[in-house]
N, C-alpha and C positions, 0 to 999 in steps of 0.2 A: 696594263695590269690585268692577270686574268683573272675570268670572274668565277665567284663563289660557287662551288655547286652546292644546291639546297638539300636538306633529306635528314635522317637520323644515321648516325655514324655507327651501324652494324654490322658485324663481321660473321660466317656461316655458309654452309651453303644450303639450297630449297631446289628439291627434287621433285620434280615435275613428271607426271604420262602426260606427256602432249600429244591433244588430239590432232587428227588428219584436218589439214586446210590451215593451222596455224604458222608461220614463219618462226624461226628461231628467235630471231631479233624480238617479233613479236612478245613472242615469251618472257624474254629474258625484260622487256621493257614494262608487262604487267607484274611478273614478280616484284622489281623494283617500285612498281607504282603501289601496289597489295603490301609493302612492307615500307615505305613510306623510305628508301633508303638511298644514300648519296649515288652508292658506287655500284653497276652489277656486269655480271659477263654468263657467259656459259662457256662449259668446255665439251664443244662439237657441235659442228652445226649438222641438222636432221632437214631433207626437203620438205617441203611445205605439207606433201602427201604422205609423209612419215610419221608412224606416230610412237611412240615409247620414252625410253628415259634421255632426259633433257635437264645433267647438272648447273642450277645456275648457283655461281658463286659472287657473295655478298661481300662488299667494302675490303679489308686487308686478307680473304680467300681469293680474290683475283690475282694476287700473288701466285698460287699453287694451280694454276689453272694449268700451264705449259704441264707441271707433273701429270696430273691427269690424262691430257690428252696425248701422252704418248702411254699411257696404259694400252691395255688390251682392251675392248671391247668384244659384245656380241651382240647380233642381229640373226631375226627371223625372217623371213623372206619367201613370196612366190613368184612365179616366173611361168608366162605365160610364152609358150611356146608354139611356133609359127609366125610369127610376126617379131618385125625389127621398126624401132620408130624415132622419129628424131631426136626425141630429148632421154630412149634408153630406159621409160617405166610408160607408165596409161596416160600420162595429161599429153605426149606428142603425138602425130598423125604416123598414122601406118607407110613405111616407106618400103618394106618388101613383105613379102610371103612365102610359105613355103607349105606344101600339103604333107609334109613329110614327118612323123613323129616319133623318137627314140624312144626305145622300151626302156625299162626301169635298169638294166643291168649297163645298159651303153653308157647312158647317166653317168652311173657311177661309175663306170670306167671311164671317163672320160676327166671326172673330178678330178682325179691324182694330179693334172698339168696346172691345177688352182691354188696348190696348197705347198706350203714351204716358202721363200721367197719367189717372189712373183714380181716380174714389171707388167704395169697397170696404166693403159692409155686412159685418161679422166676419160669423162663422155661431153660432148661438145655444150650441151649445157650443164656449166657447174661456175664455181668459184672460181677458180685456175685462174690466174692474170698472164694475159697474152702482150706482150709490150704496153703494159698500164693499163690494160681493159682488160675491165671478166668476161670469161669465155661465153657466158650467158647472155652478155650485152650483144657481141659481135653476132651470135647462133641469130636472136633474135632480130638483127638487123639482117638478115638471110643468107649471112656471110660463111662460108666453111673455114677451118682453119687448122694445118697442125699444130697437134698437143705433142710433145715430148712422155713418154712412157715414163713412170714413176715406179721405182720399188715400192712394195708390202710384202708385208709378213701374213702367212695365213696361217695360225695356227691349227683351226679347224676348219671342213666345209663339208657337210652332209648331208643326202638327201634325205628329209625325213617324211614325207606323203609322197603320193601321185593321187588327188583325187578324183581327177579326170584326163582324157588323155591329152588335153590342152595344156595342163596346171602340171606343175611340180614345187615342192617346200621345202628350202631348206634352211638348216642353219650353219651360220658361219663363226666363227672369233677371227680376230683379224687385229693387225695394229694399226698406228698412225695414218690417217692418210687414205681408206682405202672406200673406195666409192662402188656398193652393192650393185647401182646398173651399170660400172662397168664389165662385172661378172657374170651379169644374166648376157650382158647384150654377146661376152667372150664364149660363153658355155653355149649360147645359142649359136654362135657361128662353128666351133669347133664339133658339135652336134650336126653340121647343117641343113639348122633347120629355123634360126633366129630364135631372138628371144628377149624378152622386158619385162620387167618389176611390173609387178599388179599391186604388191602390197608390200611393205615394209614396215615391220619394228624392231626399235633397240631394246636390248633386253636387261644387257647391262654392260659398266663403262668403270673399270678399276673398281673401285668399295662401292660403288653406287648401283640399285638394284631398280627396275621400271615398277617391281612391284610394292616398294617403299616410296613410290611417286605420290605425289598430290594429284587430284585429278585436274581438267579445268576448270569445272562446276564447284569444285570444293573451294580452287583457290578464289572464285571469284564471292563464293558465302563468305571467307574470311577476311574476305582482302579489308584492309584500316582496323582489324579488330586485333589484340590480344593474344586471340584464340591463334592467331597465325605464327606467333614469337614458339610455340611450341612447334610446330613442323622444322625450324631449322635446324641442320647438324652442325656440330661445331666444325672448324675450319679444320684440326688435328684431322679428320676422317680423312680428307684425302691423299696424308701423310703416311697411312699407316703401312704402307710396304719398305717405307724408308726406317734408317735405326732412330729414333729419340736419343738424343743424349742429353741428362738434364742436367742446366747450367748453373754455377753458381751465380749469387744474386749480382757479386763485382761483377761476374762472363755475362750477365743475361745485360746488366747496366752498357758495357761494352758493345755488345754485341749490336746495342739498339741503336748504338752511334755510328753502326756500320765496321767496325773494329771488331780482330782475332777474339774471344772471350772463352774463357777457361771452361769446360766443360768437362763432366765426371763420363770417363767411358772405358771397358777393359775388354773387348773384342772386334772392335772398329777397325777396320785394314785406314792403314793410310793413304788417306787421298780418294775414299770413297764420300760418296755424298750421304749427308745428313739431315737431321734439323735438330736444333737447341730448343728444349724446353724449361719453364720454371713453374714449377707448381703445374704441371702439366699442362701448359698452355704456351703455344710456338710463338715464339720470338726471331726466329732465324732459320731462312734456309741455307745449307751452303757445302765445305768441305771439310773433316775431319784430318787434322793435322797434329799428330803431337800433342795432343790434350787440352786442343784448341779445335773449335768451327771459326774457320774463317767463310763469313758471311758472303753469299751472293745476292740474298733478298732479307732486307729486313723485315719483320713481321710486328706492326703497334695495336696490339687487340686492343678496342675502348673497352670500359668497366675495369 
């Protein structure tokens, strides 16, 4: 029999800047501790030296998580040029050098081979699972190893400083999947002249913005109080690119049993994705069919 998980059964999500030196998991494990709640996740994990926006979503918003993380995002970023190092930003050791440094105009011609679809080798410390082990495990156990190259979408990448002739800043939007030091370590080679993350932030990540974050210091004044139940958004926010269509109370009753339910819609292509609401509050994600959401996720808000 499994066992109960303990907490208050609320649904939401709590937008976080998180600071540099935090772990994601971290985060996401204080939130839930700060809100006293069953169930938490986030959508995107940021390295521990990263700091910006960090959605974490609350009890039946962990549903909507997958939506999220195939949004788009953006990230700030510098890149510290002449040096290449094992883990791809500043916590790994310097493994080459180069005296060599591109002018501002190279830069940016050089950018154009970053943006549009792109395959993207991860960087040998990351997530990535390599026959059942993360690639971080193996890196640290001093082992090298092929990565298989991944597609990304870049929508945007710009230079936006040079404040020194070491430094450059850019910003990027990008989709699913797409790892900043594998761009610095690529731009520094295609440059050559190497190159590594000094700094990173997330800016923003689909509806969610780093500067509607909670700070750390904040969430830890409120954490157990009250005052916290107002920072969370509702679960709808990270819906909001998808169509609502609002159901009747039978389709909404249906719908929660995991069954087709009737929903009111007059512009809905068939067989696009959806979600069914009542009274403005999501009960269903799923596909619009014929005047029906046939359900892929059900959604039980408490209250």
């Amino acid at each position: 029999m499994g066992r109960t998980r303990k907490g208050r059964d609320i649904s939401g999500w709590m937008v976080i800047d998180k600071p540099a030196g935090e772990t994601s998991t971290a985060v996401v494990g204080k939130v839930r501790w700060a809100l006293g709640a069953k169930k938490a996740g986030h959508a995107g994990t940021l390295d521990p030296a990263a700091t910006g926006l960090l959605a974490v979503a609350l009890g039946e918003a962990t549903k909507t998580i997958p939506h999220v993380t195939e949004a788009l995002k953006a990230y700030r970023f510098t890149v510290r040029l002449g040096q290449a190092t094992t883990t791809d930003d500043a916590e790994g050791a310097v493994i080459a050098e180069s005296a060599s440094r591109p002018e501002g105009a190279a830069i940016e011609a050089a950018l154009g081979a970053f943006r549009g679809q792109i395959e993207q080798v991860p960087p040998q410390f990351s997530a990535v699972k390599v026959e059942g082990e993360r690639a971080y495990d193996i890196a640290r156990a001093g082992d090298e190893m092929e990565l298989a190259a991944r597609p990304l979408w870049v929508e945007r990448l710009e230079l936006i400083a040079r404040p020194d002739r070491d430094h450059a800043e850019f910003e990027m939007v990008c989709g699913k999947g797409g790892y900043v030091r594998s761009i610095a370590r690529d731009l520094g080679a295609a440059l050559g002249c190497h190159g590594h993350v000094t700094a990173l932030r997330r800016t923003w990540s689909g509806p969610f913005r780093a500067e509607d974050g909670l700070s750390w210091d904040r969430l830890e004044a409120l954490a157990r109080t009250p005052e916290l139940d107002a920072h969370l958004h509702p679960l709808e926010l990270a819906l909001a690119d998808l169509p609502e269509l609002p159901a009747t109370p039978d389709g909404a009753a249906k719908l929660r049993n995991g069954n087709p339910g009737m929903v009111l819609a007059s512009s809905v292509e068939w067989g696009a994705p959806a979600w069914a609401s009542l009274n403005g509050r999501a009960v269903a994600l799923g596909v619009y069919k014929g005047g029906e959401l046939h359900p892929s996720r059900v959604i039980n808000q408490p209250g």
